[in-house]
C-alpha positions in Angstrom: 0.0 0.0 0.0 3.0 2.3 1.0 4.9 1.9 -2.2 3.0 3.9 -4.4 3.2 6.8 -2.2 7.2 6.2 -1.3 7.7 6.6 -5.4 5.3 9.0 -5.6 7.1 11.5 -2.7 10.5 10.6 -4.7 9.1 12.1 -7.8 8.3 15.2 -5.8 11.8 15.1 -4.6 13.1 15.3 -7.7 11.0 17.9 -8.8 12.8 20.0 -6.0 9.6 20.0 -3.9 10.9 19.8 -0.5 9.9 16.8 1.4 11.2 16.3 5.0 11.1 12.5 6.4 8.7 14.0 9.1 6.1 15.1 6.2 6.9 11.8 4.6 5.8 10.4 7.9 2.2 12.4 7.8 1.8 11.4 5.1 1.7 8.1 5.4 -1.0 8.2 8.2 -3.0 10.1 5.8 -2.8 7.5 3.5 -3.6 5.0 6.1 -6.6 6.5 6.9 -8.2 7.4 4.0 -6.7 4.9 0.9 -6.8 5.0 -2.5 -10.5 4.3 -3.2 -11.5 8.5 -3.5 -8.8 9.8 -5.7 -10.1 13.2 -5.1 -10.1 12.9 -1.2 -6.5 11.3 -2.1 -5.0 14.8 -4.0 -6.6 16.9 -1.4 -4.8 15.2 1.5 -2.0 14.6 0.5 -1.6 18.0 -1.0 -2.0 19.5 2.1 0.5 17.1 3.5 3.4 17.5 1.2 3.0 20.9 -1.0 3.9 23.9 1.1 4.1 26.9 -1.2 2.1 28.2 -4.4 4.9 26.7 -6.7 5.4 23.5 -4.8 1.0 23.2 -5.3 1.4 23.9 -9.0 4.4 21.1 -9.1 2.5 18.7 -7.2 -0.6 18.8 -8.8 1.0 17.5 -12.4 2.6 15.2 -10.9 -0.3 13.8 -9.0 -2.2 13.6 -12.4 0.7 11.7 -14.1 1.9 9.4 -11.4 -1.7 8.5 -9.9 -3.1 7.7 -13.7 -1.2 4.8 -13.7 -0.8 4.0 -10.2 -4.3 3.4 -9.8 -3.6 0.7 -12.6 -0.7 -0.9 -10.4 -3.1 -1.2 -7.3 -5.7 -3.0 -9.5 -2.9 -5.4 -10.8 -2.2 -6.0 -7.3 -5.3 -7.1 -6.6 -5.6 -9.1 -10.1 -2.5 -11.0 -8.7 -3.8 -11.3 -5.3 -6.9 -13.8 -6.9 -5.7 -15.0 -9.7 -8.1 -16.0 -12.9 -7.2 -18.2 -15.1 -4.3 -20.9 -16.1 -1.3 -18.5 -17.2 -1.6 -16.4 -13.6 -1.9 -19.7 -11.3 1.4 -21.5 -13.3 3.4 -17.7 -13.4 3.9 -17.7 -16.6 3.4 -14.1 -18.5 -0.1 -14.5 -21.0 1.0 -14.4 -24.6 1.7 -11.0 -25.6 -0.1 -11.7 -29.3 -3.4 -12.7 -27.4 -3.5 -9.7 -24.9 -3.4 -7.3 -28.3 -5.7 -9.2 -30.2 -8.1 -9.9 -27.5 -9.2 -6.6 -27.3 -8.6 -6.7 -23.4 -7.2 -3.4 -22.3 -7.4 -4.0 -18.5 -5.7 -6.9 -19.2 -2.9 -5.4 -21.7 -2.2 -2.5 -19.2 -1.8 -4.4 -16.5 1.0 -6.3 -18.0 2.8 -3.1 -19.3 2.4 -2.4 -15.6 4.2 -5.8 -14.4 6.9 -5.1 -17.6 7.4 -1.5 -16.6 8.3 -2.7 -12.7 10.2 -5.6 -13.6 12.2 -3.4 -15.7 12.8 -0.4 -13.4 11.6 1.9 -15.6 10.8 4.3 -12.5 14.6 4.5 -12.7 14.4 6.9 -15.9 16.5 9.6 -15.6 16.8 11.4 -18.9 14.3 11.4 -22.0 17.6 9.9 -24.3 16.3 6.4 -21.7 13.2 6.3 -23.5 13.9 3.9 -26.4 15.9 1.5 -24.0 13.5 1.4 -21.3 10.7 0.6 -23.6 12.6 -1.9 -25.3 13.4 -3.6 -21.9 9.6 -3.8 -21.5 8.6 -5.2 -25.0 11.4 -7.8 -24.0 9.6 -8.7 -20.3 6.3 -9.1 -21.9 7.8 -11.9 -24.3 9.0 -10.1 -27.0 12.1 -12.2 -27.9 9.5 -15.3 -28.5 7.2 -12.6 -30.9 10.1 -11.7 -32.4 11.4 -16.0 -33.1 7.7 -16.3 -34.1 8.4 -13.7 -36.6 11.6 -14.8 -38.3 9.7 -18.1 -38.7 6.4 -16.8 -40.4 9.0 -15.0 -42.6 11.1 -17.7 -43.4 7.6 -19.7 -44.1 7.0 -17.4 -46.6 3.8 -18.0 -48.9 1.1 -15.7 -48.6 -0.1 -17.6 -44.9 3.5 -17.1 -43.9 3.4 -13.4 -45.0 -0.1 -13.0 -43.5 1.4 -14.1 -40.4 4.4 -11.9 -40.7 2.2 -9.2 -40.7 0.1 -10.1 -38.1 2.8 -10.3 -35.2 4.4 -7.2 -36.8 1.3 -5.1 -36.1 1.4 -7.2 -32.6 5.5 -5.7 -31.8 4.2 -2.6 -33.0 1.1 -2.3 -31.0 3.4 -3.6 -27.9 6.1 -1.1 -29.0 4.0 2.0 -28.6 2.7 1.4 -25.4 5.8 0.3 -24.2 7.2 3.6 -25.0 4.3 5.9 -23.9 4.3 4.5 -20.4 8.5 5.1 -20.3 7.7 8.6 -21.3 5.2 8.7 -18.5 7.7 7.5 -16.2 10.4 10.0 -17.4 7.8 12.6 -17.0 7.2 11.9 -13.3 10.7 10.9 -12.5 13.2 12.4 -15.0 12.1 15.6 -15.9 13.2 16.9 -12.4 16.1 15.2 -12.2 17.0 16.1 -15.5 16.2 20.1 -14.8 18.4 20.2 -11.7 21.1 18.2 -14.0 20.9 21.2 -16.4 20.6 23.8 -14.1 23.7 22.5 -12.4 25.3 22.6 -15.4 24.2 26.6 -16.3 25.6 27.3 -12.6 28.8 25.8 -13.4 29.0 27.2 -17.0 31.7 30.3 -17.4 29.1 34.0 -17.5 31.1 35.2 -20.3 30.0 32.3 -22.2 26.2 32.5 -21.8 23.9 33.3 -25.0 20.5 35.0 -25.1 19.3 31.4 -25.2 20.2 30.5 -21.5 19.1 34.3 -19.9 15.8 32.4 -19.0 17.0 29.5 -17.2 19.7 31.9 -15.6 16.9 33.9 -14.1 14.7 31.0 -12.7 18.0 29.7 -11.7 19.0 32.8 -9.3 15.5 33.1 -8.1 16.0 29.7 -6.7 19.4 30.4 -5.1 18.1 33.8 -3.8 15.2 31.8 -1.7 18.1 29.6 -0.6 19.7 32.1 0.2 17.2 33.9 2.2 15.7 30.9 4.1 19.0 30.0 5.2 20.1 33.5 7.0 16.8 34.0 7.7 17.1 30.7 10.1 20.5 31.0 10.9 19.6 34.7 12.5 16.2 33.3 14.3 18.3 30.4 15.6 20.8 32.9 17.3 18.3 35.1 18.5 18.6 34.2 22.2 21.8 34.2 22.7 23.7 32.0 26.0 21.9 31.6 29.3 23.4 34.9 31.4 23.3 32.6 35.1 24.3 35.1 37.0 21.9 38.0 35.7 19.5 35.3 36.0 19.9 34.2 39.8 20.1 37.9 40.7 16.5 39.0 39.4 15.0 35.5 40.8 16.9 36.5 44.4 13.2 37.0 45.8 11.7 33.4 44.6 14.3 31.3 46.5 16.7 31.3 43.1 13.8 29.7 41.3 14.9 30.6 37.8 10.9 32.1 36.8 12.5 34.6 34.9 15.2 33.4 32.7 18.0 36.2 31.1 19.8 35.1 28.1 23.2 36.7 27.0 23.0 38.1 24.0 25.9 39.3 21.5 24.5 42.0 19.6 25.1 41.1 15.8 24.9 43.6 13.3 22.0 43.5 10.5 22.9 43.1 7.2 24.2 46.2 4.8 25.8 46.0 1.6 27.2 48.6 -1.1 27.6 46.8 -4.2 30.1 49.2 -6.3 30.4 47.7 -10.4 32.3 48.6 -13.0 30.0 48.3 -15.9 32.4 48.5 -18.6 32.1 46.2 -21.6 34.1 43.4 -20.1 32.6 42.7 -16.7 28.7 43.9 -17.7 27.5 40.4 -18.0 28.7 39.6 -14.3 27.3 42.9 -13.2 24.2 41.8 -14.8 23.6 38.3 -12.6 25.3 40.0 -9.7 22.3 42.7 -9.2 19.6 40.6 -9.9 20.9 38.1 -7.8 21.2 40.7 -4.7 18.3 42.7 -5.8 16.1 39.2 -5.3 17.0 38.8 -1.9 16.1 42.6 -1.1 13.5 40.7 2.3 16.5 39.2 3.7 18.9 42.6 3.0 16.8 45.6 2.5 19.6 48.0 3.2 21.0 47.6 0.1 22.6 50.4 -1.9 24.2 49.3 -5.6 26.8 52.2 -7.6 27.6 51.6 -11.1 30.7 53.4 -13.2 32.9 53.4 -15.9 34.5 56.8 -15.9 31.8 58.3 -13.3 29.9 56.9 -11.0 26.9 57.1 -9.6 24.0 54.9 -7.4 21.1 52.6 -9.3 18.8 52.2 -6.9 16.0 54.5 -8.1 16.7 52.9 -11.4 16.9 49.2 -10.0 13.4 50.5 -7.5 10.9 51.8 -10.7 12.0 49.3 -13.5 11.9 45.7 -14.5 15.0 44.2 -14.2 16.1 44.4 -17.9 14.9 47.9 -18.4 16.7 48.7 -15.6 20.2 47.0 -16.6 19.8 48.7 -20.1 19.6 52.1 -18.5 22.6 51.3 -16.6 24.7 50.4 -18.8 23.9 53.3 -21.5 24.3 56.0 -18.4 27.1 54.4 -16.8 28.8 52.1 -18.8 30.2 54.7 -21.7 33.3 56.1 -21.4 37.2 55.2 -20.6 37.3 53.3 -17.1 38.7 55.0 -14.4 38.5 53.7 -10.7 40.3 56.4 -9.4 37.6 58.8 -10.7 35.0 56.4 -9.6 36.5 56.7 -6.3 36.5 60.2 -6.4 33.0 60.5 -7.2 32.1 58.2 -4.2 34.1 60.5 -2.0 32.2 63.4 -2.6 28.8 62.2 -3.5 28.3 59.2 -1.3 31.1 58.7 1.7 28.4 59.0 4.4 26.8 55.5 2.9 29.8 53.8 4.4 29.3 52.8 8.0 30.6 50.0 10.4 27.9 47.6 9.6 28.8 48.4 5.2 30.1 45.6 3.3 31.8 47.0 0.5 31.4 44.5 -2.6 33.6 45.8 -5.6 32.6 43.6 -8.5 35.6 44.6 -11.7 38.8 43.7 -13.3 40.7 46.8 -11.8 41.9 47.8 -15.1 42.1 51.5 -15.1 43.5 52.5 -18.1 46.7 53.3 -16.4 45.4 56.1 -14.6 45.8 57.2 -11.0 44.1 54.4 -8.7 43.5 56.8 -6.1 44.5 54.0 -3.4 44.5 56.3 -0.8 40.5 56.9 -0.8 40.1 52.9 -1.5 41.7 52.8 1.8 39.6 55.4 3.4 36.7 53.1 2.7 38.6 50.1 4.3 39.1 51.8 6.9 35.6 52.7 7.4 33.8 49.9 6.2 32.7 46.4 8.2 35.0 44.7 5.4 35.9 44.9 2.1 35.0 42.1 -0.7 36.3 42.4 -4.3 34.9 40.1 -7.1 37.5 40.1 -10.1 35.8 38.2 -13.2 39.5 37.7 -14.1 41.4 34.9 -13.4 44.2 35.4 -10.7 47.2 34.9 -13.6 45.9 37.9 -15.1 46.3 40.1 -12.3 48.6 42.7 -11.6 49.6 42.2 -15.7 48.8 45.3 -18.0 46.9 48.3 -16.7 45.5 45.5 -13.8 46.2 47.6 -10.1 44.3 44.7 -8.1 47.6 44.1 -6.3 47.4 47.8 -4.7 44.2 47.4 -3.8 44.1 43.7 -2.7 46.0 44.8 0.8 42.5 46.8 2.1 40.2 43.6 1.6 39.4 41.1 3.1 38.8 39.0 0.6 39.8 39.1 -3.8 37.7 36.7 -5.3 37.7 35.2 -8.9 34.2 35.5 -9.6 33.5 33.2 -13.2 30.2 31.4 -12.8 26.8 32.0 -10.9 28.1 29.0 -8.0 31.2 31.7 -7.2 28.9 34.6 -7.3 26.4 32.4 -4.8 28.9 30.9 -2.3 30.3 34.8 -2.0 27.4 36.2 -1.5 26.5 33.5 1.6 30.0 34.3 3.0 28.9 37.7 3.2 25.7 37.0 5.1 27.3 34.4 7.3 29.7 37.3 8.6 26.5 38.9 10.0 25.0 36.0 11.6 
């Protein structure tokens, strides 16, 4: 009774619908009180059971539909086995595939491409390319190297009742063929489809950002609204976990001096940790614009877990994107960054400058400065000595170089100079690097 519902919660898994063992648990009680019998009663339950937010319903509802439309077969299978009918099922052996197509017995036909499909593992499907084998596996369980023996010898026969026969168990492989195949792609859609999503998506987050096409900006966005809510319900945790802090003892036997010590009112220790504030400062120049690009949106999708967030773009000047970031759509917003800021002969040391005048009081204790650029300045003047200014007045200092670390310090690169004031230069080339600094970031508040 359980097994359709352990495979069904694995197909959920896979779809990256979060299923804890606990819920796994409830679960199972529902389905031990209520069964199988009202399919409706069945999504409803279970539903509220194992689907926990708007997108995790939608998910869950397909999948329901697909896995439960032939699950409901596999229960009455079970029960077909349980008593069986007639000669083949009391002596095991599988009924002749020929006679379950020509029969005109459907329950009967689907129940053995039920019995084929287990015996083969097709629930194993992981990517659509599995298809044509699984299916084949299953033509093979439901006798399909006697059909085809059966075959070669009608064809050997030959005459017209040899051909006649030919034909006959060729429309018979066929027939089995098809259905083999649709229930593998049924299987692929309730198991693989996940599976194979996360397998691409892991490879997008691995794949270089210079690299990307139009074609992947898409998946790239789904893709960082995903690791933003990872993101975000992991400090959000981290922070509620350390909210009380360590048992103060002696605070707390001081205020309970007039119960006897009885500890009624318990004082915890608390270390005050600083909430979250980040200046995101990007050169937008032609060769680091499609980092700057997944950087923001990234950042700017996590603006519940970070809302004091403040983002500077520049070339030659700078100046700050929030107001653009605030009142736009994300790619009318990038477009209007990068034609007001990302013109023009890059300068950090103007950039700097600009900050200096225009935006120095943004910088607190509690400001992590993230840099995101090559620190190619077109040989101009740096201006180390306000980059150290901000050091100084900053929490800490991050710098995200799209450039690999042979590269630097080569050319018109003055990363060296400025590497002393941070701490931490990172090579920053795919959306994983981008992610595991931005948690580092976080974690430093928590």
């Amino acid at each position: 009774m359980e097994r359709p519902l352990t495979n069904f919660i694995r197909a959920l898994r896979s779809s990256d619908v979060r299923v804890s063992t606990g819920e796994a648990l409830d679960a199972a009680r529902t389905l031990k009180l209520i069964g199988y019998a009202d399919r409706d009663l069945l999504k409803d339950s279970l539903g509220c059971v194992l689907a926990k937010s708007p997108d995790e319903k939608v998910t869950f509802d397909e999948l329901f539909e697909l896995y439960f439309s032939h699950s409901d077969r596999q229960n009455q299978q079970t029960d077909r086995e349980d008593t069986p009918s007639d000669a083949s099922s009391e002596s095991g052996e599988a009924p002749d595939p020929v006679d379950l197509v020509e029969s005109g017995d459907e329950t009967g036909l689907a129940m053995a491409i039920e019995k084929a499909a287990e015996a083969s593992g097709v629930d194993n499907i992981r990517f659509s390319t599995q298809v044509a084998y699984f299916a084949q596996q299953m033509v093979k369980q439901m006798g399909g190297e006697k059909l085809q023996a059966r075959l070669l010898e009608a064809l050997q026969q030959g005459g017209q009742e040899g051909d006649a026969e030919a034909q006959r168990l060729i429309d018979v492989r066929r027939e089995l063929t098809m259905r083999a195949r649709e229930r593998a792609e049924k299987a692929f859609d309730v198991f693989g489809a996940g599976e194979t999503q996360q397998f691409r998506d892991d490879f997008a987050a691995d794949k270089k950002l210079s690299a990307l096409d139009r074609s992947d900006m898409e998946r790239m966005k789904r893709l960082i609204a995903k690791i933003a809510k990872r993101l975000a319900v992991k400090h959000s945790r981290r922070r509620r976990r350390r909210n009380r802090g360590q048992l103060d003892v002696r605070r707390t036997m001081r205020a309970n001096a007039g119960v006897d010590g009885v500890p009624f009112n318990v004082i915890w220790r608390q270390k005050r940790k600083d909430k979250p504030k980040i200046v995101v400062i990007c050169d937008v120049s032609g060769s680091v614009a499609q980092y700057v690009r997944f950087l923001l949106l990234l950042l700017w999708s996590m603006k519940d877990v970070v809302p004091d967030l403040h983002a500077f773009a520049f070339s030659f000047r700078l100046g700050s994107v929030d107001d653009v970031l605030e009142q736009n759509d994300f790619e009318t917003a990038m477009a209007k960054i990068l034609r007001e800021y990302g013109m023009g002969s890059t300068s950090y040391g103007q950039a700097w400058s600009d900050l200096k005048i225009h935006h120095e009081q943004i910088i607190d204790r509690r400001t992590t400065m993230l840099v995101l650029g090559d620190a190619r300045s077109n040989y101009g003047d740096p201006r180390i000595d306000l980059f150290r200014e901000f050091a100084a007045r900053a929490k800490r200092v991050i710098w995200l170089n799209p450039e690999g670390p042979a590269l630097w310090g080569t050319g018109d690169s003055v990363i060296p100079r400025y590497r002393p004031f941070c701490a931490q230069v990172t090579h920053v080339s795919t959306l994983k690097d981008m992610e595991r600094a931005v948690d580092e970031i976080l974690s430093a508040y928590n």
